[in-house]
N, C-alpha and C positions, 0 to 999 in steps of 0.2 A: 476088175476094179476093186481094189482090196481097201479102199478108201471110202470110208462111209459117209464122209461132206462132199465126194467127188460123186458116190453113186445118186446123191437127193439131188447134184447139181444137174444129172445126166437126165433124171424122172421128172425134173423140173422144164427141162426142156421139149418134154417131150407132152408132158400136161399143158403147156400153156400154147403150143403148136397147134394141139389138137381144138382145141375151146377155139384158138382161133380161127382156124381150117372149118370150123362148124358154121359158125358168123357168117365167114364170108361166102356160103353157098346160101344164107338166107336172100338175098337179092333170086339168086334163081329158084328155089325154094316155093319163096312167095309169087312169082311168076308164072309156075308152074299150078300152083293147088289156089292162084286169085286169094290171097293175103293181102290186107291192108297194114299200114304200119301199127298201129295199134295192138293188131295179131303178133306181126312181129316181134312189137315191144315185150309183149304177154310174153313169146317165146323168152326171149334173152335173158327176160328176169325170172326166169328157173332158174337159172343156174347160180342168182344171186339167193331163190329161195332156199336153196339147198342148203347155201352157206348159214341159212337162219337159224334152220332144225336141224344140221349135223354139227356145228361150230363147235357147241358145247359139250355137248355126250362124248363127239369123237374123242377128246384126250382120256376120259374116263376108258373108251372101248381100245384106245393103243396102249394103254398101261398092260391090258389084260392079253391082249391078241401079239402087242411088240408093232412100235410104228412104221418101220421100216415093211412090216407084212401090212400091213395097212395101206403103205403108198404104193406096193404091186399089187391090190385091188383094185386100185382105181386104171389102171392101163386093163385090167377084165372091164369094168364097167364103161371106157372109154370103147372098146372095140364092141360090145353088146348096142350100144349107142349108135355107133356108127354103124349098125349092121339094121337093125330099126331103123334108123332114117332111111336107109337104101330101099325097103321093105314100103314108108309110108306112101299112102294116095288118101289121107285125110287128116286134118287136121287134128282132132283128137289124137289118131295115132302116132302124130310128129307130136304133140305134145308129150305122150306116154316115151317116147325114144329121148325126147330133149332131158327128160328125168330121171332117167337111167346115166347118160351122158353127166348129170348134174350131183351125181352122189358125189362122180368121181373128185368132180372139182369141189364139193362144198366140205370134201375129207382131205386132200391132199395141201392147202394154204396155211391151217393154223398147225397142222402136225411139222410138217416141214419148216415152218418159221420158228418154230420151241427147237427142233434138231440144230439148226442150225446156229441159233442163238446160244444153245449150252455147246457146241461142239467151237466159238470161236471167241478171242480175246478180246475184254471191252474197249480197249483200244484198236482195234480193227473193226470193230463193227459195223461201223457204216461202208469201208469199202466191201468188205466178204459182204453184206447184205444187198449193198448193191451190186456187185458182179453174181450174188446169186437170182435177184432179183433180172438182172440186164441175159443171163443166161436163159430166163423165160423166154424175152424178147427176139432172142436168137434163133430160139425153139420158134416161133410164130414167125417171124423172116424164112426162115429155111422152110418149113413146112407148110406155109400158108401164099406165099411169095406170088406160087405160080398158079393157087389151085382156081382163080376166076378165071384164067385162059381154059387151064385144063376142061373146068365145068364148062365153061362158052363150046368147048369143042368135039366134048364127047358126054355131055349132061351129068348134072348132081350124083342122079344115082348110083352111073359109074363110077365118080370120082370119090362117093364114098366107101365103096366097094377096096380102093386102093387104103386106104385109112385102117379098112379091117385088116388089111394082112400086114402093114407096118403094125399095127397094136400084137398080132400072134408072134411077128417076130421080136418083138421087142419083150415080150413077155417073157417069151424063152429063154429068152439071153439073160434077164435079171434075174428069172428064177434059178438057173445055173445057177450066178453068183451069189444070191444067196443063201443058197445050200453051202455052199463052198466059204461063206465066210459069217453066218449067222451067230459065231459064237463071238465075232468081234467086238468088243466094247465101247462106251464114248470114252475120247481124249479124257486123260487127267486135269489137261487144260484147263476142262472147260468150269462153267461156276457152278454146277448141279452141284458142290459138297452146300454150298449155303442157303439149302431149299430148306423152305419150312412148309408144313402142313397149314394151308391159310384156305378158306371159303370165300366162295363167291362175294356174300355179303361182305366180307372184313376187306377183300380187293376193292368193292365199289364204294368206300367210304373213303379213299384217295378223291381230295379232290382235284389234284393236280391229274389222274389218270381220266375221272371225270373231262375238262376240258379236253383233254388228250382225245378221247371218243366223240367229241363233238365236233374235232379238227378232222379227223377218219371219216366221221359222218359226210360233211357235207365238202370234203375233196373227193370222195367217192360217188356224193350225188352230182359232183361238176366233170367228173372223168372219167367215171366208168362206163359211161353206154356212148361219151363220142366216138368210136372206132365202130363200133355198131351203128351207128345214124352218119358215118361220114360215106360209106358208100352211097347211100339214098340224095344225101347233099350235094355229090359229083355229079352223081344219074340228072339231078334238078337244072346242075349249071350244063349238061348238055354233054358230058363224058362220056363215050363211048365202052362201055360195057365189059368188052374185052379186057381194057387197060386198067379196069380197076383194082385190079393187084396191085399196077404199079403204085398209083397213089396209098392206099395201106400200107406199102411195105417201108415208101420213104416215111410213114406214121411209127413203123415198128422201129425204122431205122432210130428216130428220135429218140424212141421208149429205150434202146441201148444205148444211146450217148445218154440220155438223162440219168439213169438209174447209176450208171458206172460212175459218171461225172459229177451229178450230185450227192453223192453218198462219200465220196471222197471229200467233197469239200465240207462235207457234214462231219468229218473226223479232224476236219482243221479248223473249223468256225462255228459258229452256235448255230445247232439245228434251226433253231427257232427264225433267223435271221436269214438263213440259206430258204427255209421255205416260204418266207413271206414273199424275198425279192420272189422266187421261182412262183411261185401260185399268182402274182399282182402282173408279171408277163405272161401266165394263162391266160387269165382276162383280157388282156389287148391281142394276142396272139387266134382266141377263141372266136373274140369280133370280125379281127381279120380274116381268118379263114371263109367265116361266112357270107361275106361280103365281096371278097375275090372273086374274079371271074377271068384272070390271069393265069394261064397251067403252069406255066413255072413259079407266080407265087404260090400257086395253091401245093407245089410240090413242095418249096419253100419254107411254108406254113405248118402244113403237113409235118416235115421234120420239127421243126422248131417244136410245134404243142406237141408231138410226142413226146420229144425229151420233156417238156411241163407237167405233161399231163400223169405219166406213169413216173418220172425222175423224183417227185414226190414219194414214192412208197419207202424206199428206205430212210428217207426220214425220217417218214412218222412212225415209223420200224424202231428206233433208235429213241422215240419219243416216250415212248411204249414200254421200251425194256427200262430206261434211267426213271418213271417212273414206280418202277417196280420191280429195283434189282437189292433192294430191301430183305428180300423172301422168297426172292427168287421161282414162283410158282409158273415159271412162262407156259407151261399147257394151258394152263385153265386165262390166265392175261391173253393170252391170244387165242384163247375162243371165245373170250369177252370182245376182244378187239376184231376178230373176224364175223361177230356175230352181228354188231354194229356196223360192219362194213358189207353185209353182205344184205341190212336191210334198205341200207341207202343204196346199194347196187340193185338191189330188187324193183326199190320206184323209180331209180333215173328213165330206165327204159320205157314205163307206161308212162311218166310223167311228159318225158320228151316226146315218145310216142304221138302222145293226143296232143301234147301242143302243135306237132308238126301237122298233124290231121286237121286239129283247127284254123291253126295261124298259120302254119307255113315251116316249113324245117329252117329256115332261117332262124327263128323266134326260135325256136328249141336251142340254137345253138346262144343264140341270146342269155338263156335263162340258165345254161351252164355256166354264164361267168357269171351269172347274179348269185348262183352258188358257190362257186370259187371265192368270192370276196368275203361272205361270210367264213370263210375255213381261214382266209385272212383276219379276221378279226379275234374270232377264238384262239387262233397260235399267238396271237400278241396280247390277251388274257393269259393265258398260259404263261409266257413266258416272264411278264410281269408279275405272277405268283409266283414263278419258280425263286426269281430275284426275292421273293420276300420272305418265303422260306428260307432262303439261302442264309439272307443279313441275321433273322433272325434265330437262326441256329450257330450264327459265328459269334 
């Protein structure tokens, strides 16, 4: 692969497979070592802590080390992970494995969304960011599809055991290539000549980027941990165990029509207006789910809030860059942006968590569209500054 937006798209699929192959053996997991969901929740939002305390440094530590060697760390710290989980019989020590596992994802999200946004033309951006984004998704369909059969039939520990030798060979194979092609440069394309040296402080005095992090915020706190609490919510409505790949993967299925689908239509219509209608059908779609007790709607559904749920990200991807293609600093912009997104990914889990524990995983699912509405309200502030910017610079 002598293609360096085709090699991030290949690492891409294989990072967001793995995070989700991890998830879905927490059902057996906690089964096995007697975890309540709450412990659960604890676990899942590692992986959004990570994104807290690496977001920011990591663009500093790819300048020095080269980001592309930076995104084959994390397939080492993904199989080190995976080889600790197969190892743990206590919960502290799933914890210490879930964090090793959580480098990899809280360094591989803002590095890869700066490559990929200097390697593509801002009139294509919303589809390349979607089909890079939908390429995640494909990664978690394909590698996660079958692993709750798998686990049901031959236990967790083995099935993680299979994880570690995809990570050694997968490792292998990228380090070839990039030995073989580390001298290759980014596209002339791309807009890296109009970067300016700009700080943190001078980025967060946009206030247009401002709103922009509070739309991230709290679409992140309405959809990041339902794929995590939707196995528990089937388990609830009386699903069979076995089958619950199936319902995840028509979830993942959705996360690829949405991302592909919405991101395209975000290159023909105002982001702003593409994500309202999509986030205001989260919320009916979020209820419904919870509410089903129908297996074809709940398969249904399923699809549907997937595409909602994740078909969101390249928008606000696109939100992110037009706010701040000014000066073009997208390292440091997207580890503002992933830093912010990875502290609303951190609480959805214990927040949903203990509401499920108290009230019931229904209500949890509740209180993700009470979040979603607000990330509606903030994109239509936004978008009404942007209008006033706009007049008043013409």
């Amino acid at each position: 692969m002598h293609n360096k937006l085709t090699q991030i798209f290949v690492l891409h699929f294989f990072n967001d497979g793995f995070l989700a192959s991890i998830i879905l053996l927490l059902p057996f997991i906690a089964k096995d070592l007697s975890l309540n969901l709450t412990q659960v929740g604890i676990l899942s939002s590692i992986f959004s802590l990570s994104g807290i305390l690496i977001s920011l440094p990591v663009g500093q530590l790819s300048s020095r080390l080269g980001a592309m060697k930076i995104l084959l760390y994390t397939v080492v710290f993904y199989g080190l992970g995976f080889l600790f989980t197969s190892l743990s019989d206590s919960y502290l020590f799933l914890i210490f494995s879930f964090v090793i596992m959580s480098v990899a994802f809280g360094a591989f999200h803002p590095i890869s969304f700066s490559l990929v946004t200097n390697l593509t033309k801002k009139e294509a951006q919303g589809r390349i960011m979607g089909d890079f984004m939908a390429t995640g998704e494909f990664g978690r369909i394909c590698l996660s599809g079958f692993i709750s059969f798998i686990a049901f039939s031959i236990g967790w520990r083995q099935t993680s055991s299979i994880y570690i030798v995809i990570s050694i060979i997968l490792l292998v194979f990228f380090l070839t290539s990039y030995f073989n092609n580390k001298k290759e440069g980014i596209n002339k394309d791309n807009r890296t000549n109009n970067k300016k040296n700009i700080n943190f402080i001078e980025i967060l005095r946009n206030k247009n980027f401002i709103l922009v992090l509070l739309v991230n915020f709290f679409d992140n706190l309405a959809s990041s941990a339902l794929f995590i609490f939707l196995p528990f919510l089937l388990l609830d409505k009386g699903i069979n165990p076995s089958i619950l790949g199936a319902f995840t993967t028509a979830f993942f299925i959705g996360n690829l029509i949405g991302k592909m689908g919405l991101g395209r239509l975000t290159d023909r219509f105002k982001n702003t207006n593409v994500f309202i209608i999509a986030e205001l059908f989260m919320v009916i779609f979020i209820i419904s789910l919870a509410y089903s007790n129908s297996i074809f709607f709940i398969i249904l559904f399923s699809i549907v809030l997937g595409s909602l749920t994740m078909g969101t990200s390249p928008i606000r991807t696109t939100m992110v860059t037009e706010t701040n293609e000014h000066h073009g600093s997208y390292e440091k912009v997207f580890g503002i942006s992933s830093f912010i997104a990875s502290v609303s990914s951190a609480l959805a889990p214990i927040i949903l968590g203990m509401v499920a524990d108290l009230y019931g995983i229904v209500n949890s699912f509740n209180l993700a569209a009470i979040f979603a509405f607000f990330a509606v309200i903030f994109t239509f502030f936004y978008g009404q500054n942007k209008k006033f910017v706009k007049a008043r610079t013409e």
